[in-house]
Every structure is written in C-alpha cells, then in structure tokens.
C-alpha positions as CSV (number, residue, x, y, z in Angstrom):
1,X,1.4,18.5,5.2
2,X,1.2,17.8,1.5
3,X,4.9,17.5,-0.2
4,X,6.2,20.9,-1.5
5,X,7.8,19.8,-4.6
6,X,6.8,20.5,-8.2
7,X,3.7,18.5,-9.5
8,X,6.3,17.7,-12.9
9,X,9.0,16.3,-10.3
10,X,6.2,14.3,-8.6
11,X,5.6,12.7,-11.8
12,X,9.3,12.0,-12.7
13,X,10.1,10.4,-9.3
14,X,6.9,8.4,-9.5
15,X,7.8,7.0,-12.9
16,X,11.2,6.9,-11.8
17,X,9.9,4.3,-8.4
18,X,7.8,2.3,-11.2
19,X,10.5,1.0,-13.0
20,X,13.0,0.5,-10.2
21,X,10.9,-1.2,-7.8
22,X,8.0,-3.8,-7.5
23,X,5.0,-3.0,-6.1
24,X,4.1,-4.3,-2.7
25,X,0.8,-6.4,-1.8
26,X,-0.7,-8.0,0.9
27,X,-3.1,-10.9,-0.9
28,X,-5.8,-13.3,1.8
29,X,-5.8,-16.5,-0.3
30,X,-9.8,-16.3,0.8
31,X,-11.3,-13.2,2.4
32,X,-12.7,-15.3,4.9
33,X,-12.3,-18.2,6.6
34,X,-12.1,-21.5,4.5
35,X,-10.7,-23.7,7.0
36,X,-12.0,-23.3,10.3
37,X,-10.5,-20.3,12.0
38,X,-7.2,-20.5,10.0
39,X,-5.9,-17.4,7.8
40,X,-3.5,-18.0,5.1
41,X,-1.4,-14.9,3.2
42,X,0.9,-14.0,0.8
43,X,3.1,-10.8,0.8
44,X,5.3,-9.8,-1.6
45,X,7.0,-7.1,-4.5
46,X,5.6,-7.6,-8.4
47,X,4.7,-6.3,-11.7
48,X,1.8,-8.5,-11.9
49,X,-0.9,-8.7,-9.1
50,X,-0.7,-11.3,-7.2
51,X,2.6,-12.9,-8.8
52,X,5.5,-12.7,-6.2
53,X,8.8,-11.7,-7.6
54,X,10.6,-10.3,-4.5
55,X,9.8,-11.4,-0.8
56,X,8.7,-8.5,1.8
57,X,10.5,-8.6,4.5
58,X,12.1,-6.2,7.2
59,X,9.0,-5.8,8.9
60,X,6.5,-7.2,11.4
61,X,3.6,-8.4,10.1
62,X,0.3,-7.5,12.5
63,X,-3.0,-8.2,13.0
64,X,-6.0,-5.6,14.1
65,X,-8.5,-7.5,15.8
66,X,-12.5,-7.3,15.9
67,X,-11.8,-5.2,19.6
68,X,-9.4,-2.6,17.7
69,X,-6.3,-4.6,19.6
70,X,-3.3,-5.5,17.8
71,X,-1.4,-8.3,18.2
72,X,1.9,-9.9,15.9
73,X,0.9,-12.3,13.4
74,X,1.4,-15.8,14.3
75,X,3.6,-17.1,12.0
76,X,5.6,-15.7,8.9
77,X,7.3,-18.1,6.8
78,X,9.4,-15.9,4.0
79,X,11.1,-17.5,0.8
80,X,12.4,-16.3,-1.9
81,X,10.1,-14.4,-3.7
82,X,7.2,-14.1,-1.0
83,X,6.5,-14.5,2.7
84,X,3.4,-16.7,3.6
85,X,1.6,-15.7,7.1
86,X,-0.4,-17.9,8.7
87,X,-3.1,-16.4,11.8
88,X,-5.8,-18.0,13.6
89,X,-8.5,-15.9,14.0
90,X,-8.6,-17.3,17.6
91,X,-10.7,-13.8,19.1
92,X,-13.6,-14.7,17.3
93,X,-15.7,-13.4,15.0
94,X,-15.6,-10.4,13.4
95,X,-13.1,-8.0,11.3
96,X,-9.3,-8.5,10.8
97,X,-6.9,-6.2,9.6
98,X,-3.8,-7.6,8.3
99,X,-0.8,-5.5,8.0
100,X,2.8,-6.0,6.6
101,X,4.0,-2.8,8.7
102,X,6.1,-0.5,7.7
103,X,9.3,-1.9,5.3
104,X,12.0,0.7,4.9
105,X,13.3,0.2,1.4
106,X,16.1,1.7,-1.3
107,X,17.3,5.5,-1.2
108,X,17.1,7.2,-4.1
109,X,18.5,10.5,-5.1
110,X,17.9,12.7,-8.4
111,X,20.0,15.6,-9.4
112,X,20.2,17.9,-12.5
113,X,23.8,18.6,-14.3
114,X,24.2,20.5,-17.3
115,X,20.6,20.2,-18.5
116,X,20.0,16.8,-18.0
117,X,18.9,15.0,-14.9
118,X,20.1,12.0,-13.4
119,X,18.7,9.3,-10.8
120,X,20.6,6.4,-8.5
121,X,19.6,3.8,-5.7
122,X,23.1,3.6,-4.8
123,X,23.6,5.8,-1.6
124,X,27.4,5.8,-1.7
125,X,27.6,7.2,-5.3
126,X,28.6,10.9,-4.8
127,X,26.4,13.7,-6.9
128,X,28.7,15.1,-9.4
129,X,30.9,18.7,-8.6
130,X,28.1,21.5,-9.2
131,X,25.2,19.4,-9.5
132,X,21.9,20.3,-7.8
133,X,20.1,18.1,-5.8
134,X,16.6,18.0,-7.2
135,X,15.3,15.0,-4.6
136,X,16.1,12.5,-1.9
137,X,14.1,10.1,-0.2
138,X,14.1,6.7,0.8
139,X,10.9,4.5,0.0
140,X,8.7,3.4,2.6
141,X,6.0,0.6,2.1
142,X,3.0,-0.7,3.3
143,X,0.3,-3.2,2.5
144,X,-3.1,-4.4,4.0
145,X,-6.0,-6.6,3.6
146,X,-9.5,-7.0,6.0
147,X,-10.5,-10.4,6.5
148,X,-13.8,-11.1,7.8
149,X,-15.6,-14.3,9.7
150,X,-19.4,-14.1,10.1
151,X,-21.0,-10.5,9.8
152,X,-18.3,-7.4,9.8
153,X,-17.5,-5.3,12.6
154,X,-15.9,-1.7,12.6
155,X,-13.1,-1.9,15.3
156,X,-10.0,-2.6,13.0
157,X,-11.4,0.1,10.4
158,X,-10.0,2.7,13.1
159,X,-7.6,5.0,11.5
160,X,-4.0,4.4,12.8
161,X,-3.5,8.3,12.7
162,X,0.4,7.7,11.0
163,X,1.5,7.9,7.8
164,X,0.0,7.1,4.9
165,X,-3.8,4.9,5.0
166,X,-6.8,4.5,3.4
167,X,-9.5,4.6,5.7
168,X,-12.6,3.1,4.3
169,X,-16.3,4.4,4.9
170,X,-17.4,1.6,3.0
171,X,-16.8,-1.7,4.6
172,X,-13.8,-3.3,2.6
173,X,-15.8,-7.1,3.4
174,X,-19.3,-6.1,2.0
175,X,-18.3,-4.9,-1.3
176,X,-20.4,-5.5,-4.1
177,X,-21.2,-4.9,-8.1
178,X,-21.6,-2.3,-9.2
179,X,-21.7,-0.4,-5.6
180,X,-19.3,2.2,-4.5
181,X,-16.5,1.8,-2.1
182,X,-16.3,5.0,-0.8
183,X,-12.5,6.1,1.6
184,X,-10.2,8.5,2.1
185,X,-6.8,9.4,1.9
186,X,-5.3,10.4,5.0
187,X,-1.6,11.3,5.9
188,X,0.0,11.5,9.9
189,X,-4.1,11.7,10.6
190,X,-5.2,15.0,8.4
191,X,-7.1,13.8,4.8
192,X,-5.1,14.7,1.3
193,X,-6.8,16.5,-1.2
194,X,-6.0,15.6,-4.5
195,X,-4.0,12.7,-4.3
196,X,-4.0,10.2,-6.6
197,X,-5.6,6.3,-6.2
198,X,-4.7,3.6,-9.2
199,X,-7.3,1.0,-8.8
200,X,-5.8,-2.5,-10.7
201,X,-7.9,-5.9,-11.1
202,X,-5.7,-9.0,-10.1
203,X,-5.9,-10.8,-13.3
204,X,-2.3,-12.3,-12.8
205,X,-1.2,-11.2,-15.9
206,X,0.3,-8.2,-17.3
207,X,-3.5,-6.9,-17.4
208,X,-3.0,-6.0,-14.0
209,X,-0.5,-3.4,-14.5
210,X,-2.9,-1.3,-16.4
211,X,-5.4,0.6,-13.5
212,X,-9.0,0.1,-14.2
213,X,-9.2,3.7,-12.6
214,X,-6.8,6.3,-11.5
215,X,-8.9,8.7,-8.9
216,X,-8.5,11.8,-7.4
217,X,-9.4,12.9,-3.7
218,X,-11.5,15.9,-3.2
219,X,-10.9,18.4,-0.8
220,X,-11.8,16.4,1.8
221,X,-9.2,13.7,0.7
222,X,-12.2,11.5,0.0
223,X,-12.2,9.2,-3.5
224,X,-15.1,6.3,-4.9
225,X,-14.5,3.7,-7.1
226,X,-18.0,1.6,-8.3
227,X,-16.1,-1.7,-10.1
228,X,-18.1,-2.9,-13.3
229,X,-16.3,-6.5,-12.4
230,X,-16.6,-9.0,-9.9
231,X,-12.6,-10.2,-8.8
232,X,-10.0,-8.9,-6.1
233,X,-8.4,-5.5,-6.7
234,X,-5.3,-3.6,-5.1
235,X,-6.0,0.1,-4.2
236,X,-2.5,1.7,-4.8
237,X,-1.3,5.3,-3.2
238,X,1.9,6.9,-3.7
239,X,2.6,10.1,-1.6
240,X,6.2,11.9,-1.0
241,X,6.1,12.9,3.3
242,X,8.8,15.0,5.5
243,X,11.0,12.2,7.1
244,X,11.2,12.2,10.8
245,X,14.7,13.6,12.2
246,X,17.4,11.1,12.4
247,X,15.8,9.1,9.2
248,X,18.5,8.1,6.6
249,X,16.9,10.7,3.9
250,X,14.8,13.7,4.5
251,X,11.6,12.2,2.7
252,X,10.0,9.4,2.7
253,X,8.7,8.0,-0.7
254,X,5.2,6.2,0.6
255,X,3.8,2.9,-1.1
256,X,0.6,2.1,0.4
257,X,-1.4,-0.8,-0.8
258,X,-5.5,-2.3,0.4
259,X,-5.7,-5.7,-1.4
260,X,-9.9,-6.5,-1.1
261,X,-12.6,-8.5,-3.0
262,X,-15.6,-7.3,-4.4
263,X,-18.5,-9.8,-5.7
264,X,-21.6,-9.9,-7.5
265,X,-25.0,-8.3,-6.1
C-alpha cells in the first residue's frame, strides 16, 4: 500500500535522510568473472559512488544463484569504512544476484512546534510538551548487484515478493548504449505507481551525486532509463512502508539500491 502521508512531507523527510545519512551500494569490482570463478565486492555508505565512507554492516550478505537458490555469501571481511565479500561462483555458470540484505538503520522522528518543525536521530530525546508528531520511522536499507559468467540466465531475476525491489525486464548483464533498461518498482510484491528512480553515473567524484535521470513509474510501477554513456550506474529508490508490528517505529524509511554496468553497442 503506497505511504499515506503528504507528498510535501515526503519531500522534507527525503531531504531530511539525504543529509543525515550516506547512501548504501553494493559495487562488483568486475561484473563478471576476472579471476576464474572468484567474485570480489565492496559494500558500503557514501556521498560519492563508489567511495566508502561508512562500512555496511548488521546484515547478511547473500547470494541468488543461476537455479533461483540462495545461499550466504562466502566470506565478508568488514573495515572501517567498507565490507569486502568474496564468493566463488562454484554452481556454475550463469546469473548471480548479490545482496547485502536487509540493514536496519537510525530512527528518526519529525515534529511541528509553534510553526516550526523540528527533526532528530536520537530516539531517547523526548518531543517537546504540545508538539505534534508529524513522522517516525526508522530507515531500512538494501543494496544489490547481478553478476554474470558466460551467457545470462533468468532464475535470480525472480522477484523476492518483500519489500522494496526493482525487478528488471531488461537483463541487468546485457545492458547496452544507448538501449533501454526497462524494470519496475514493486513493494511487499504489488508494483508502485509513481515512485520516483534517481539514476547516478559512478564517476567517483562529487559528479555522482547529481542523477543523470530522476524517473517516474507509471501506473503499472514500470520506469526506463536509455543511458547516453558507457560506465557503472546505481539505480536509487526511496519509499516510506507500514512497519511490521513489534518493529521499533511504525514506518520503515526504505533505501533500495541496483549497482549495474552498461557498455557500448
């Protein structure tokens, strides 16, 4: 169910998220295999795509194989400002889908008083006497890549059918100048209409924090983008979703990332 709060406080919390937290990414250092069967990625928070700043962590990092089976990646090293996974695409070839899972991050709360409105990260700080709560949600992310060896298969494209995903129609390892990759937005299974893509270029500079296209879903949650560019790009979603009961706010603020690589025709 799309979030019921006011487009304008959308927009406030989302700018609000910008500034107090990094993005998250998943980046392949190749998009295929460049040593034998052996996988190599980085995850982390930035500014700048793909310059770690704060490591991911808090989560289990998993891998969608070419059958549609997931298994644990095999290793996950985490320093300071990044955690490096390592996976051996020992099922053969095929598609991968590499997945950070699901990192449960800071709470944040806004609140109007007297006219003027007021945000915090800091769950123990009380909202002032006669203040009204305008939000509260806790931020929720999650970052993928594909990686293919030899010709790509369509297992690990399934849909997970839980939370927030982009689910590609276009294959994300056959992407090419100045082609289309074609997805859509889905959320607990059911596609969002009108929810909003940024589309950034990993330049490693502050070039990257600029989109090269902000799109819009249609009605049938479905979005394009045709890059002008060979390079890697991060898809980025942001979507405000009813918590489950028991969860430590009643919303979930989403970050949902697809790291992939298009190339020249």
């Amino acid at each position: 169910m799309k979030s019921l709060l006011p487009a304008a406080l959308l927009g406030l919390l989302a700018t609000a998220l910008s500034a107090d937290a990094h993005t998250p990414y998943l980046a392949p250092a190749s998009f295929e295999p460049m040593h034998g069967d052996l996988v190599t990625l980085d995850a982390a928070f930035g500014e700048d795509f793909f310059v770690p700043e704060v490591v991911f962590d808090h989560s289990e990092f998993r891998v969608t194989l070419p059958d549609g089976r997931s298994v644990p990646a095999d290793s996950v090293h985490r320093l300071k400002t990044r955690a490096v996974i390592e996976h051996q695409l020992a099922a053969g070839p095929g598609t991968y889908r590499f997945s950070s899972g699901e990192r449960l991050g800071a709470m944040f709360r806004t609140w109007e008083i007297d006219g003027k409105q007021e945000s915090t990260r800091d769950p123990a700080k009380p909202m002032p006497a006669g203040a009204k709560l305008l939000a509260h949600y806790q931020s929720l992310s999650l970052s993928e890549a594909y990686v293919t060896a030899g010709a790509p298969t369509q297992a690990a494209l399934k849909p997970y059918g839980k939370g927030l995903e982009l689910v590609p129609a276009t294959h994300p390892s056959d992407l090419y100048t100045p082609e289309r990759f074609d997805f859509r937005i889905d959320y607990d299974g059911a596609p969002l209409a009108g929810q909003v893509v940024e589309i950034h270029r990993a330049t490693g500079d502050r070039d990257s924090q600029k989109p090269v296209a902000t799109l819009t879903t249609d009605a049938q949650g479905k979005a394009g983008f045709a890059p002008a560019q060979a390079g890697t790009y991060l898809a980025l979603i942001r979507y405000r979703g009813q918590a489950p009961a028991g969860a430590a706010a009643p919303m979930y603020g989403y970050n949902y990332t697809l790291t992939f690589r298009v190339l020249d025709l």
